[in-house]
N, C-alpha and C positions, 0 to 999 in steps of 0.2 A: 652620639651620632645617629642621626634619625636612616634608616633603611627601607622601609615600610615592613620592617619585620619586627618583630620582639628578639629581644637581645639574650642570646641561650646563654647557658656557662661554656660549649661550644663555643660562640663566636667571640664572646668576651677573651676566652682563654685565644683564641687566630688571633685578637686585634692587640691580644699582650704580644704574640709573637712577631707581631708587624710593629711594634716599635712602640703600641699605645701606654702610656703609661699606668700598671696592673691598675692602681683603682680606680682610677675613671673606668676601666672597663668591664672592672668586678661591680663599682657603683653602678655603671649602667643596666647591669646583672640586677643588680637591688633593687634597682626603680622599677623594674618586672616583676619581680617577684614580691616584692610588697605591697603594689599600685595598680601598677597599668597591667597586669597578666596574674593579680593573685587568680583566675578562675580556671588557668593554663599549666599552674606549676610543674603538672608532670614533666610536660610538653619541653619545658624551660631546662631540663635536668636529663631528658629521655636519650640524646645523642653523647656518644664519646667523644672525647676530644679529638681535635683534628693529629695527623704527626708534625711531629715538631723535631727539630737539631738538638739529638740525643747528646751531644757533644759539649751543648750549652747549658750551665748548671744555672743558669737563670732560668729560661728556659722549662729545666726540667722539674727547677723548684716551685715554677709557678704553676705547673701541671697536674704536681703531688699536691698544693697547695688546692687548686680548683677540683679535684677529685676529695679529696676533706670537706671540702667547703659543700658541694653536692650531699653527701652524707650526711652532715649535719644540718643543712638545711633541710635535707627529708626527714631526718630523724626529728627534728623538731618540731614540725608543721606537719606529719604523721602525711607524709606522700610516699608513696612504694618508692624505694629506693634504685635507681638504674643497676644492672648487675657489674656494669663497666667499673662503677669506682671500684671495688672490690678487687681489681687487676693487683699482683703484688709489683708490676710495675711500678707501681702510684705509691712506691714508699721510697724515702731516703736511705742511704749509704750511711751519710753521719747528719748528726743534729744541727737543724736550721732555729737557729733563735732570730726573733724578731729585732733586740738589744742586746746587743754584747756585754756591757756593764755587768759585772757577778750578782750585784744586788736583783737586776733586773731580770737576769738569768733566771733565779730562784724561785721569782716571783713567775715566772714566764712558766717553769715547772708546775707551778702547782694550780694554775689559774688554767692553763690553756685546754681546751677539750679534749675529749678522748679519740674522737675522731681526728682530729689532728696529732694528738701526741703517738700514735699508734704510726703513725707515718712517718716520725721523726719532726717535725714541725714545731716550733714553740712558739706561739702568737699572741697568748691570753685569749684572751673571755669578750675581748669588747672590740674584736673585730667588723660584726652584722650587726652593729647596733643602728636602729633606724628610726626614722623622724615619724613613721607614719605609727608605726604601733606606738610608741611616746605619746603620739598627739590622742590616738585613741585614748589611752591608759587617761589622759586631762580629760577628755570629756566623761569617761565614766564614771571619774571622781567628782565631777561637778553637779 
């Protein structure tokens, strides 16, 4: 949804709480951060998340989830990290696996970041995976 703004992990994480649904709003998060705002990233990551209905474990799982995500996007792409994710708010009670299934469970243990697993979060590895670096990655081989 175009705003005439770039889309923070801030506003992505408001438009989860307004009903959006998480990955379109985390995608729209990605389309900044790999595209239209790689030259902004601090910018993209620098604000806390807004408050949200502490009550609501979706909610609050997508909050712990957007605070990992910030981290390991900085941690990646070597940008100063916000001091905000670091909040021990920003961790789970009990484990949020991505798939339920045992098998998948397992896999979900040993595949998923540390920045995520440290929060209680099980996602894997191939959450931020994206079209643009891909597309680079073809042309360098070419």
């Amino acid at each position: 949804m175009y705003r005439g703004q770039h889309q923070t992990m801030r506003q992505a994480f408001s438009d989860i709480c307004q009903g959006e649904r998480p990955w379109t709003a985390l995608g729209n998060f990605m389309n900044e951060w790999y595209a239209y705002a790689r030259d902004q990233r601090e910018a993209l990551v620098a604000d806390p998340l807004p408050a949200y209905d502490e009550h609501s474990l979706d909610q609050q799982r997508w909050a712990v989830f957007c605070a990992a995500a910030v981290e390991w996007f900085c941690t990646r792409y070597q940008v100063p990290c916000p001091s905000w994710v670091h909040d021990p708010h920003y961790t789970l009670t009990e484990p949020w696996f991505f798939y339920t299934q045992e098998k998948a469970k397992a896999r979900l243990l040993v595949t998923t970041p540390d920045e995520f697993q440290r929060r209680n979060i099980f996602c894997g590895d191939r959450c931020f995976l994206n079209k643009w670096e891909w597309a680079e990655n073809l042309q360098l081989q070419s």
